[in-house]
MDTraj code that builds the backbone (N, CA, C; nanometers):
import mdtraj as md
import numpy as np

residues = "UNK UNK UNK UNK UNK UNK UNK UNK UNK UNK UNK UNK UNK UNK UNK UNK UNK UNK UNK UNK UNK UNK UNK UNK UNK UNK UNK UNK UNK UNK UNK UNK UNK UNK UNK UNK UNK UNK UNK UNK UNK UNK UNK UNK UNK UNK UNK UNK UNK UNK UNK UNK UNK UNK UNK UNK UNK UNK UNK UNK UNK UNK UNK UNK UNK UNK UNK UNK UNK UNK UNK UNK UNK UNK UNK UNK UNK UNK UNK UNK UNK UNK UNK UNK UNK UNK UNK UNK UNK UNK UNK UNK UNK UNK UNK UNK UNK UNK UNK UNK UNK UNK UNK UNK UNK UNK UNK UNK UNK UNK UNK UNK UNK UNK UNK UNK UNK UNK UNK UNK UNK UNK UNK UNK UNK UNK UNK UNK UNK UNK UNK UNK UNK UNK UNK UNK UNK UNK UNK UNK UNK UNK UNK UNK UNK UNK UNK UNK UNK UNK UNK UNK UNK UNK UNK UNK UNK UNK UNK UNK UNK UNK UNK UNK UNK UNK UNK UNK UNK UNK UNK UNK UNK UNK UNK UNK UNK UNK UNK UNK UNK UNK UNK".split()
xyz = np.array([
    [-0.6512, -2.4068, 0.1993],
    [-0.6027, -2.2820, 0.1429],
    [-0.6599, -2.2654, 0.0023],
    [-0.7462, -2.2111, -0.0102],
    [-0.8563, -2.2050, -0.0969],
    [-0.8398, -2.0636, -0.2002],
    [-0.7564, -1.9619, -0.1467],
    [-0.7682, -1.8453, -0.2106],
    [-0.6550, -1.7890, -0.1376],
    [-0.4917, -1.8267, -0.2620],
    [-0.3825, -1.8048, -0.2008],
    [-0.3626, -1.7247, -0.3092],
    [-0.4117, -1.7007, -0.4335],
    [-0.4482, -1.5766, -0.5277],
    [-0.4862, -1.4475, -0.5166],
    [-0.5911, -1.4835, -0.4266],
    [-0.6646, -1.3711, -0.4025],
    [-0.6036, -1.2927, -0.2936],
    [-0.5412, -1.3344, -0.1348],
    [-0.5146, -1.2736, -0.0745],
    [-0.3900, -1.2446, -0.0983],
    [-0.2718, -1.2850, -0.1826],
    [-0.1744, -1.2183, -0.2202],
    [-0.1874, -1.0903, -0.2873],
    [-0.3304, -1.0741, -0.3993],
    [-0.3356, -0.9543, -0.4772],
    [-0.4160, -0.8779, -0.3667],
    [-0.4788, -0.8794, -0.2766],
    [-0.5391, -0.7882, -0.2164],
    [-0.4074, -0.7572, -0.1226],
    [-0.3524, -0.8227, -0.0119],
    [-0.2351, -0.7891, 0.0968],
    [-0.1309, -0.7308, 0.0486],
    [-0.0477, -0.7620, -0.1257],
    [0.0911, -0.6938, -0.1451],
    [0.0767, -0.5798, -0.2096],
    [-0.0700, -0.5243, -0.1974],
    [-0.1058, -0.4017, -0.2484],
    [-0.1541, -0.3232, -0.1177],
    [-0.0988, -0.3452, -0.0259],
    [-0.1523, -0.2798, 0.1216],
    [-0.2619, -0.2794, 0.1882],
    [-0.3650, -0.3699, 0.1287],
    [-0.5015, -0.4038, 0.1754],
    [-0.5223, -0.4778, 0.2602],
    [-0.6202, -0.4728, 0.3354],
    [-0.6757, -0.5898, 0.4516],
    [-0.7562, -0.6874, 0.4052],
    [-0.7598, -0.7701, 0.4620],
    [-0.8880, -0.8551, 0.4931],
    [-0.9381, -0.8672, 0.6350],
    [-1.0394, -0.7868, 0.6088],
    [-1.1400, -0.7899, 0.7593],
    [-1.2780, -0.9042, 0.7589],
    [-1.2462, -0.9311, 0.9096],
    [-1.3529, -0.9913, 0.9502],
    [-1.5302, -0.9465, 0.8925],
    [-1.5298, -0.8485, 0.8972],
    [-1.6528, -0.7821, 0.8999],
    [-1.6750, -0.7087, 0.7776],
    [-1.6099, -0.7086, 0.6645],
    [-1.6415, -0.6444, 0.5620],
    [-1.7649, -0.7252, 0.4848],
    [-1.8096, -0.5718, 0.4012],
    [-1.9432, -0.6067, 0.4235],
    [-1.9429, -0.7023, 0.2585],
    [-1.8473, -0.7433, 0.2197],
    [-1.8310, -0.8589, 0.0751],
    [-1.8156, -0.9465, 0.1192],
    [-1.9071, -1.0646, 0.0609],
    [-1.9398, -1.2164, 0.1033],
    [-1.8272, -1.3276, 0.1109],
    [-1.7329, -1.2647, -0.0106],
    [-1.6422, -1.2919, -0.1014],
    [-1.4640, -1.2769, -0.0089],
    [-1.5022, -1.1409, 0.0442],
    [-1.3774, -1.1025, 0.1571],
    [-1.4004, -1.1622, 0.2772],
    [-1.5506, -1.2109, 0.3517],
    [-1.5410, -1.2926, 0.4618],
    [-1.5151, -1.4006, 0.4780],
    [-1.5304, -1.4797, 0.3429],
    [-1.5275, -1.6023, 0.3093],
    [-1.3414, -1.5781, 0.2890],
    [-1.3174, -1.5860, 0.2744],
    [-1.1111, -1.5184, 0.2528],
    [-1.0851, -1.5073, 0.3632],
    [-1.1846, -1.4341, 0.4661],
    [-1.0964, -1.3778, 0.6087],
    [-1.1162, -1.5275, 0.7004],
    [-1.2476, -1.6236, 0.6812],
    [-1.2687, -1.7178, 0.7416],
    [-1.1426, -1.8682, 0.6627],
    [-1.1023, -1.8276, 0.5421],
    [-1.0199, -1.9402, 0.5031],
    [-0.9129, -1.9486, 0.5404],
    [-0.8499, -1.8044, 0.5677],
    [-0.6741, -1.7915, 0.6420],
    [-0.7097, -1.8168, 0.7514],
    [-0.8577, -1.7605, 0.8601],
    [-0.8820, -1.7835, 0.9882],
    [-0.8392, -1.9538, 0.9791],
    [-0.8762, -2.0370, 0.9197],
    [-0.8946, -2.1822, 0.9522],
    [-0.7728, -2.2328, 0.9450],
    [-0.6688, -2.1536, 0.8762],
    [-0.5754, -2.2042, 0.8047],
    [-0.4688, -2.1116, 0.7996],
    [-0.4317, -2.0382, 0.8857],
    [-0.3668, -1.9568, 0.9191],
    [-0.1940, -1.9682, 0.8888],
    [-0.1629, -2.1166, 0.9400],
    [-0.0462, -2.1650, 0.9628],
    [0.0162, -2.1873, 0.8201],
    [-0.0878, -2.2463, 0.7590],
    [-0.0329, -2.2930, 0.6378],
    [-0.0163, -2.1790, 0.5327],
    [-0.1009, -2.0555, 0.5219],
    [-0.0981, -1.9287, 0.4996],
    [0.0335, -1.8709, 0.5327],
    [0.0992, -1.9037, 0.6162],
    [0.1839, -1.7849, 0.7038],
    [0.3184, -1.8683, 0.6222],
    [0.3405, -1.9843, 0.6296],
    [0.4248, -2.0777, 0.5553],
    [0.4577, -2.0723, 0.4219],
    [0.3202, -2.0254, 0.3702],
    [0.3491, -2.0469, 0.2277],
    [0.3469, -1.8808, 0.2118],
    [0.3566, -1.8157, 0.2639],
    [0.3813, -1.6734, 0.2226],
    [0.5239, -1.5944, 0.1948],
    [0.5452, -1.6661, 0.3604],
    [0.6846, -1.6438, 0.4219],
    [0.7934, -1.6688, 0.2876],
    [0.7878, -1.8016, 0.2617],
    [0.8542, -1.8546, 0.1267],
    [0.9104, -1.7047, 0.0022],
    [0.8238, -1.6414, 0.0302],
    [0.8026, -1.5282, -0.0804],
    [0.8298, -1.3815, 0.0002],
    [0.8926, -1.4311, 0.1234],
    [0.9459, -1.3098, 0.2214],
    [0.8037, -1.2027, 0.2127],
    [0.7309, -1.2631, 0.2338],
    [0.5989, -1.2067, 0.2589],
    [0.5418, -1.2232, 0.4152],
    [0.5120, -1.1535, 0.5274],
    [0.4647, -1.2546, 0.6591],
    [0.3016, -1.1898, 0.6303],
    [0.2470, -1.2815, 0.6642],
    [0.0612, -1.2771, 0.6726],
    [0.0906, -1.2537, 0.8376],
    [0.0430, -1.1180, 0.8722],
    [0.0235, -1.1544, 1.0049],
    [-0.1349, -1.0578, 1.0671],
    [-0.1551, -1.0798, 1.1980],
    [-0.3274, -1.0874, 1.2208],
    [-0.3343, -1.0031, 1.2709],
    [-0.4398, -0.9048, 1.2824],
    [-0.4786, -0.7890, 1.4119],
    [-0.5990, -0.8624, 1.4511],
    [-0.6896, -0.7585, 1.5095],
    [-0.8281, -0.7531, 1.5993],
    [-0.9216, -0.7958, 1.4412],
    [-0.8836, -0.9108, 1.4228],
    [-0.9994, -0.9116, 1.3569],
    [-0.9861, -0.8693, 1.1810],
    [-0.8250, -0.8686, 1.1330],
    [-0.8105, -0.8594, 1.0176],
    [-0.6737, -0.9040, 0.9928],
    [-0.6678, -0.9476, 0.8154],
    [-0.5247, -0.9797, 0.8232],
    [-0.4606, -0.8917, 0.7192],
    [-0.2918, -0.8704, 0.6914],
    [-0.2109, -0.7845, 0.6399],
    [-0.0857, -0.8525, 0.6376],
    [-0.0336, -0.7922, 0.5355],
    [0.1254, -0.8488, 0.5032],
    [0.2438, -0.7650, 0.5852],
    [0.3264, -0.7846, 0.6494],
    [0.4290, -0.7064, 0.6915],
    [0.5479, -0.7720, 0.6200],
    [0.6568, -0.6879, 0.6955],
    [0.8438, -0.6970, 0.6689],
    [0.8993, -0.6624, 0.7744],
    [0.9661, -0.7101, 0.8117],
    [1.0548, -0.5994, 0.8877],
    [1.1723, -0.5306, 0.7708],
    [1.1612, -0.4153, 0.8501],
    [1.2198, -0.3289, 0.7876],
    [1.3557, -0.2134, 0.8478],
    [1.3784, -0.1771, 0.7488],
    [1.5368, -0.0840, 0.7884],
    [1.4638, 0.0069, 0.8799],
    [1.5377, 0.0699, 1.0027],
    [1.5147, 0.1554, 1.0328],
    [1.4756, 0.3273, 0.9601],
    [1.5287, 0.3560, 0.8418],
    [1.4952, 0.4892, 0.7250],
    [1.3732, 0.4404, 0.7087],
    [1.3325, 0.3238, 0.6537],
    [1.2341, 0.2880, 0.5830],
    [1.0787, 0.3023, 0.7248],
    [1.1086, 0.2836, 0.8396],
    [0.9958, 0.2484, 0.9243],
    [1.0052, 0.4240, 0.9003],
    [1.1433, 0.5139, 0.9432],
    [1.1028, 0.6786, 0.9610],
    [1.0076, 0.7212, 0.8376],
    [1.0564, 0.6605, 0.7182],
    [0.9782, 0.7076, 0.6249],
    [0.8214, 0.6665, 0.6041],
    [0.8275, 0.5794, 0.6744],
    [0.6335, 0.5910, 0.6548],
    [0.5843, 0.6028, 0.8101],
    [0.6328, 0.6271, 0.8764],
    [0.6103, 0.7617, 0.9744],
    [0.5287, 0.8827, 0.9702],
    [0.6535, 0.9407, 0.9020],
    [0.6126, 1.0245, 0.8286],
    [0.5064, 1.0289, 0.7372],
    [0.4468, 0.9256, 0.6702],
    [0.3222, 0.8916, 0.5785],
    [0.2297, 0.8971, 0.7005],
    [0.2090, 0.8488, 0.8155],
    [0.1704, 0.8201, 0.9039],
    [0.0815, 0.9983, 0.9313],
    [0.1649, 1.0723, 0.9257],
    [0.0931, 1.2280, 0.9836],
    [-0.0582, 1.3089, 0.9349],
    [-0.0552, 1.2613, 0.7885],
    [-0.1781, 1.2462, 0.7273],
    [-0.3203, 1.1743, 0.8374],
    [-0.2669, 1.0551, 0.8478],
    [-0.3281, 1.0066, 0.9436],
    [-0.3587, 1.0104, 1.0508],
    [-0.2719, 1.0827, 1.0995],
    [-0.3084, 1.1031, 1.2811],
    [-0.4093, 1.2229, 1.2588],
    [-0.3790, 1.3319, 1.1515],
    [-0.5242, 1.4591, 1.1388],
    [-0.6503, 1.3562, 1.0903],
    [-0.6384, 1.2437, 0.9856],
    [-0.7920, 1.1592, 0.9435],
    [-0.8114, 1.1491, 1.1047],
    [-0.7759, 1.0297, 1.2013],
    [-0.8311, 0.9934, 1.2897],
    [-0.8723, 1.0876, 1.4065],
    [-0.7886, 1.1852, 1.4214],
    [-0.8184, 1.3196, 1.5106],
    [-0.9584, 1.3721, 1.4427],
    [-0.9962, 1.3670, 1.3405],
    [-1.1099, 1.4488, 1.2659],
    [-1.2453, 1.3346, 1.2682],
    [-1.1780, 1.2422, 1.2601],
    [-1.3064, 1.1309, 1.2651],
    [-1.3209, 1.1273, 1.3976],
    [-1.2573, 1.1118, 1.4830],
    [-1.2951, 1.0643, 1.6739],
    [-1.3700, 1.2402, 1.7169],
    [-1.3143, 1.3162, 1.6424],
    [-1.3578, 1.4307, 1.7038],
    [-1.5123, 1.4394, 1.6125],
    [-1.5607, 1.4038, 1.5163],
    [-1.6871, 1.3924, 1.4806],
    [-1.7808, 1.2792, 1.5490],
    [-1.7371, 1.1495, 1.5628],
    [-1.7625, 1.0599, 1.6345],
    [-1.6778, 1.0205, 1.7492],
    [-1.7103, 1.0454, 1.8504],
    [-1.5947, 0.9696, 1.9773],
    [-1.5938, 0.7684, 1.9855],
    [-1.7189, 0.7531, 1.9021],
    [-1.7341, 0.5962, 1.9315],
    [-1.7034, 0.5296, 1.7652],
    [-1.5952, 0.6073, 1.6700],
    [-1.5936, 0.5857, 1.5692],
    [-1.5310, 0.4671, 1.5779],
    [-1.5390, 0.3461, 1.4919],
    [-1.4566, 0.2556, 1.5390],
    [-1.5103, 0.1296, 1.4501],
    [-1.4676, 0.0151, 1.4347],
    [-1.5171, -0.0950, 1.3394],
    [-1.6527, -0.1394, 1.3374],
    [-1.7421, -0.0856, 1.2606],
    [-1.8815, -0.1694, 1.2362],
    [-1.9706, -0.0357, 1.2887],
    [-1.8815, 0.0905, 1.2764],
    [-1.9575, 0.2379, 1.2157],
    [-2.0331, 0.2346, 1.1554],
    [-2.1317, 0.2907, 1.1109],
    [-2.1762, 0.3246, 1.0020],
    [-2.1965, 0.5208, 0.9636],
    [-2.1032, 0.5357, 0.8821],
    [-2.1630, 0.6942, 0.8645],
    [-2.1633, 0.7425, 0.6983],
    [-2.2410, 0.8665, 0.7093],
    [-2.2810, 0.9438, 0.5640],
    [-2.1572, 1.0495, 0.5696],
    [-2.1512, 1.0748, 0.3727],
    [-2.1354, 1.2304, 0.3566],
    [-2.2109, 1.3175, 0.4091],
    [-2.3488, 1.2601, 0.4119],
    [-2.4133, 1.3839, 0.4623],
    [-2.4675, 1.4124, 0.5943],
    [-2.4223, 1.3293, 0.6582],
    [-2.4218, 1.3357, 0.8050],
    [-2.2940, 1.4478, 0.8754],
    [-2.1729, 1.3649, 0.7902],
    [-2.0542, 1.4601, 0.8471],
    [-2.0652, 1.6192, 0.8016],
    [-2.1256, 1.6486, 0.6812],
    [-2.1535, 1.7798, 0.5940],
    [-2.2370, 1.8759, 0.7179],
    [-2.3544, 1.7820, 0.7940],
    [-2.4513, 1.8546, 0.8291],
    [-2.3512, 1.8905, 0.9455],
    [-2.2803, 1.7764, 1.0438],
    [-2.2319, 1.8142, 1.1472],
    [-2.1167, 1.8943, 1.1748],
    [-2.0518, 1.9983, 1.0271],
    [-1.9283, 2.0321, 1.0216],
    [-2.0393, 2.1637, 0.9857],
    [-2.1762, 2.1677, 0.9655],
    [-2.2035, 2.3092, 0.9276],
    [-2.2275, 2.3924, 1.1317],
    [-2.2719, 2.3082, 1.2185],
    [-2.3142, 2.3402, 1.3477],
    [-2.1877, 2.2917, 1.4136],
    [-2.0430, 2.2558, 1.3586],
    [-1.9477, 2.2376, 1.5044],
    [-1.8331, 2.2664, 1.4333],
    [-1.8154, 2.4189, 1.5144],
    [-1.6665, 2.5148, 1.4759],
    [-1.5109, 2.3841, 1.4557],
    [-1.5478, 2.3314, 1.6082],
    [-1.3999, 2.2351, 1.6181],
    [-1.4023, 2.1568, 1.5115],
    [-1.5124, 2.1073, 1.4732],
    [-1.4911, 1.9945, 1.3309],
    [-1.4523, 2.0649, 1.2314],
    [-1.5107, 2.2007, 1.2236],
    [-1.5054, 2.3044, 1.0745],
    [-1.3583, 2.3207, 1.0870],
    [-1.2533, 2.3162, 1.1895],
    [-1.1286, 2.3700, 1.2523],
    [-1.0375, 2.2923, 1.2042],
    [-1.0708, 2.1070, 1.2244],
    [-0.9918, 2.0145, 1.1963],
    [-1.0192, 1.9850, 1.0116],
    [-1.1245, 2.0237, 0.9815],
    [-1.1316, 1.9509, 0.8056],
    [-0.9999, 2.0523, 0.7166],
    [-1.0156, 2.1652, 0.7872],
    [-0.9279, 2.2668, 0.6477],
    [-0.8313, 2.2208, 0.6460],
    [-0.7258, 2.1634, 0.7371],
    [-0.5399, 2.1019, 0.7063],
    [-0.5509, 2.0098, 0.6354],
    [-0.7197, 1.9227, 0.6112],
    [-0.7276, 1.7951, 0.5768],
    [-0.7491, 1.7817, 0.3752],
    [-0.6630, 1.7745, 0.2904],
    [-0.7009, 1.7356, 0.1557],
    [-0.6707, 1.9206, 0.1130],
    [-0.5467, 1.9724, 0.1361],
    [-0.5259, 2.0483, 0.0982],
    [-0.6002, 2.1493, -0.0553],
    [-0.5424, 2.0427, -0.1105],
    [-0.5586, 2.0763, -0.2843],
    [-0.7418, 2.1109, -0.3036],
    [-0.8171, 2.0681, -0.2301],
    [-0.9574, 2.0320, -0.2302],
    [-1.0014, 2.1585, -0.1809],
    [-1.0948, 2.2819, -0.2147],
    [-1.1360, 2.3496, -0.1571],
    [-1.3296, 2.3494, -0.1335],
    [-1.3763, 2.2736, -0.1226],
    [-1.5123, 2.2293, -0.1003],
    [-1.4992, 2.1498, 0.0477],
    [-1.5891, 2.1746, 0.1346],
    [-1.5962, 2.0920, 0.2416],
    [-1.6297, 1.9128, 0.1925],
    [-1.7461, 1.9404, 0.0900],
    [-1.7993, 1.8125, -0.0166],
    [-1.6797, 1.7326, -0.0132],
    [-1.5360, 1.8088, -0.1114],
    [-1.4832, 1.7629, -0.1566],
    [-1.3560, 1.7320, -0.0424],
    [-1.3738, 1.7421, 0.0267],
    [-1.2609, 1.6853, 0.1318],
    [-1.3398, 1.5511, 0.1928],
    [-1.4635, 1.5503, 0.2613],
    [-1.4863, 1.4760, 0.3040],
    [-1.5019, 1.3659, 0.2181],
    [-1.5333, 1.3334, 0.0717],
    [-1.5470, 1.2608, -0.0118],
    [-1.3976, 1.1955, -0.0399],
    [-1.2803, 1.2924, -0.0164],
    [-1.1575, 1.2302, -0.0335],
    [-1.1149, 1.1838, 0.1182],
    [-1.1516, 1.2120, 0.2014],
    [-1.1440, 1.1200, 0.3220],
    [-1.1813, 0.9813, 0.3205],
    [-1.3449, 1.0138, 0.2578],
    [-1.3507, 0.8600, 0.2594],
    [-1.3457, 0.7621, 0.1693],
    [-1.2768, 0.8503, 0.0354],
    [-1.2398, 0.7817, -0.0034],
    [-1.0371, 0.7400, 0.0131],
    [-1.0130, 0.7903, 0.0755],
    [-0.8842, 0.7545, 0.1506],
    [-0.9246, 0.6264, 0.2448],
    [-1.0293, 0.6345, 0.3266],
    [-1.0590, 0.5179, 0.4085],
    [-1.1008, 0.3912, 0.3023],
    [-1.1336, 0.3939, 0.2243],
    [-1.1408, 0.2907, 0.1413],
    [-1.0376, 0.2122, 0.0550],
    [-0.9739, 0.3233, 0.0003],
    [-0.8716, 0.2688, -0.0616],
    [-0.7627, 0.1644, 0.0509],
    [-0.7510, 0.2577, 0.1973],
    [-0.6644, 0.1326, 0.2940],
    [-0.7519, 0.0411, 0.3140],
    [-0.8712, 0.0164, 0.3067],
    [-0.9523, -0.0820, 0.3223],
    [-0.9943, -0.0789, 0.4833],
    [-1.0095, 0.0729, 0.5254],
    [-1.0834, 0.0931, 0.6529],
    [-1.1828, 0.1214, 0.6400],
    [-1.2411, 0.0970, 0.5320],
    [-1.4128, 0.0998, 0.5177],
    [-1.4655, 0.0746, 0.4046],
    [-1.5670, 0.0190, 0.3991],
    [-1.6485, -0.0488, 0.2471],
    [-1.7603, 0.0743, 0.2397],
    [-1.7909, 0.1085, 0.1204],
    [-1.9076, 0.1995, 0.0901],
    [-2.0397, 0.0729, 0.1066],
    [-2.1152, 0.0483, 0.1567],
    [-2.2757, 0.0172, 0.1779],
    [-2.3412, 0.0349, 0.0560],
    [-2.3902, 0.1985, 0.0620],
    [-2.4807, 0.2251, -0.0787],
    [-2.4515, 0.3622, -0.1162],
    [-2.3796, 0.3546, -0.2144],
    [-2.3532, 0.4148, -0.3090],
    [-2.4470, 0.5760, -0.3396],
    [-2.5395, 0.5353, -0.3599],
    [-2.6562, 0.6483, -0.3993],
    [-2.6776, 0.7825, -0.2774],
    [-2.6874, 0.6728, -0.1271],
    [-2.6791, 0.7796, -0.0244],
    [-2.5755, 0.7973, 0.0109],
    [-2.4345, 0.7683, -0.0106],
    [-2.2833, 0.7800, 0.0599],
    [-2.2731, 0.7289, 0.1676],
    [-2.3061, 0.6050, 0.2046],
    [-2.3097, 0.5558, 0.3463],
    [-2.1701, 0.4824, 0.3425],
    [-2.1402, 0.4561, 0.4359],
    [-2.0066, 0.3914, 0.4840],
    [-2.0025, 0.3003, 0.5949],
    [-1.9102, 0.1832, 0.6084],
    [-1.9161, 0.1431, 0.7173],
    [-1.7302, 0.0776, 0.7178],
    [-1.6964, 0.0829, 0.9070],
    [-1.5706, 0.1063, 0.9214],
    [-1.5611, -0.0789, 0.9390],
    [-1.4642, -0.0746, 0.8510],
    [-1.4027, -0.2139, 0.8881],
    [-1.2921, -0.2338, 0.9957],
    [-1.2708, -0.3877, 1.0578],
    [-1.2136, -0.4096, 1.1180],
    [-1.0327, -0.3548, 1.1246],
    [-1.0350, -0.3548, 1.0119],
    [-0.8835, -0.3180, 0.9544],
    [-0.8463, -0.1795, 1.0514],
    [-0.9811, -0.0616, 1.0814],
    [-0.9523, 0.0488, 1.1078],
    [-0.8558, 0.0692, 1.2332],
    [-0.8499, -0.0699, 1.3020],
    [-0.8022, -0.1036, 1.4844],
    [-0.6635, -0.0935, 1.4002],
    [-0.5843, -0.1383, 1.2801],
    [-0.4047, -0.0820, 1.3056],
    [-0.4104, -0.0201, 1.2391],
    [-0.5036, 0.1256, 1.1473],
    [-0.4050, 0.2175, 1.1654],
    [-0.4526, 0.3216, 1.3625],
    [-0.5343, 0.2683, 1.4172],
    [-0.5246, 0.3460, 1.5706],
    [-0.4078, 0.2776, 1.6583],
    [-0.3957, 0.1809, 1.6623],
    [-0.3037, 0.0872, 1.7142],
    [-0.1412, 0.1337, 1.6774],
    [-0.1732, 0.1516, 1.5387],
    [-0.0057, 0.2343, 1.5184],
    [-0.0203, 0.3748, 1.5817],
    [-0.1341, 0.4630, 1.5464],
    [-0.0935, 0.5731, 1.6087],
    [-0.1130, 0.6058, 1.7385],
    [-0.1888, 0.5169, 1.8426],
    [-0.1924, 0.4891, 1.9524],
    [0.0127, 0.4601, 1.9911],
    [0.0392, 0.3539, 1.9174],
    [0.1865, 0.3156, 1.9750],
    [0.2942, 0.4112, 1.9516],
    [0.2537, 0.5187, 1.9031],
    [0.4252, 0.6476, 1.8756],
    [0.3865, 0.6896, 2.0215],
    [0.5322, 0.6847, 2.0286],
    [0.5061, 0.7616, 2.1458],
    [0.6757, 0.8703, 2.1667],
    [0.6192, 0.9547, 2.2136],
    [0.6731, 1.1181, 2.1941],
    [0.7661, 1.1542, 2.3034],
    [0.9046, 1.1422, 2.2873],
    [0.9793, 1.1597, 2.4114],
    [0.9254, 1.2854, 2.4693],
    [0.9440, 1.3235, 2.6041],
    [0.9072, 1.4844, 2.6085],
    [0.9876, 1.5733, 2.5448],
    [1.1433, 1.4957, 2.5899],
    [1.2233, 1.6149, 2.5237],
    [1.2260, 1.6445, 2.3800],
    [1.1708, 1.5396, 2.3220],
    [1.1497, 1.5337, 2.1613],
    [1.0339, 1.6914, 2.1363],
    [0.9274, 1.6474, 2.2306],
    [0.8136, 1.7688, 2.2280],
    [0.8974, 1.8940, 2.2030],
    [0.9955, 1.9234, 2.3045],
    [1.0411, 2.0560, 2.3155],
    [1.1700, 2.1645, 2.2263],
    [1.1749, 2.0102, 2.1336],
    [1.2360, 2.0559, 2.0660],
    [1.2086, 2.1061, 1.9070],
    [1.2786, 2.2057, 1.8095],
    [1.2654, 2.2541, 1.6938],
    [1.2647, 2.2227, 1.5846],
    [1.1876, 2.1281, 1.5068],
    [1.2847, 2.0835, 1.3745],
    [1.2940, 2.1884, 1.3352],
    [1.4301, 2.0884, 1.2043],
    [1.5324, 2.2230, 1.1824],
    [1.4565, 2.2251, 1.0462],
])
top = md.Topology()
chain = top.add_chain()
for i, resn in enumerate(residues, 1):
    res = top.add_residue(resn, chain, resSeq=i)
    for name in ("N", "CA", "C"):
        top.add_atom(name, md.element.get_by_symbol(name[0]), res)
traj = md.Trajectory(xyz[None], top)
């Protein structure tokens, strides 16, 4: 357990550690809890912290009050329009992506449905530029993607990106819930 520093300040700030990120520094971290997982999970726990694993990345959980899971739920809705807008630009979007600002720019000037899904997205933002730039930089900050190079806006999706689909893959929508009004 080599870097019980480091992954506390990256995990209790809501960050991942992915397998595949593209820092030498974060694989080497994701391969030290990989080896050492147990003793990680032990010495976390201590601090009512749990280290626990997805597809290929790790994160801190709690269990939590039932208000508290509704309330980031609800945080959650933001997200289901990011991933609806990314799968609908890419259908094969997914960990070890690679995409541009100016790829998505070009493909939102020739496809109505993409032009359809960006406007709900980054309200306050009225530039197409400037939404997609706060997208990805929203994907970065959760640590669902590392910027590459800087100069051209390239991106690439880290492993981390499998729970937030995995959470929004798992809501699932009574019907009668569908049919009904909030008040």
């Amino acid at each position: 357990m080599k870097y019980t520093s480091e992954v506390f300040q990256r995990l209790s700030r809501g960050q991942f550690i992915s397998s595949n990120s593209i820092d030498a520094v974060t694989r080497a971290i994701y391969n030290d809890i990989e080896d050492n997982q147990q003793e990680y999970e032990d010495y976390f726990s201590q601090i009512d912290f749990q280290l626990s694993a997805g597809d290929g990345f790790y994160y801190f959980s709690r269990k939590e009050a039932k208000v508290i899971v509704e309330n980031k739920l609800q945080s959650l809705f933001s997200w289901i329009e990011y991933l609806d807008f990314l799968k609908t630009y890419d259908t094969s979007f997914d960990a070890g992506t690679q995409f541009s600002l100016a790829q998505i720019e070009v493909r939102l000037s020739s496809d109505l449905e993409l032009k359809e899904k960006i406007l709900p997205l980054f309200p306050e933002k009225t530039s197409t530029r400037d939404k997609i730039e706060s997208l990805a930089g929203s994907l970065v900050n959760m640590g669902f993607a590392e910027q590459v190079n800087e100069m051209e806006g390239i991106y690439q999706v880290t492993s981390a990106f499998h729970y937030i689909e995995q959470i929004i893959m798992s809501i699932n929508i009574d019907e009668e819930a569908k049919n009904e009004v909030p008040e």
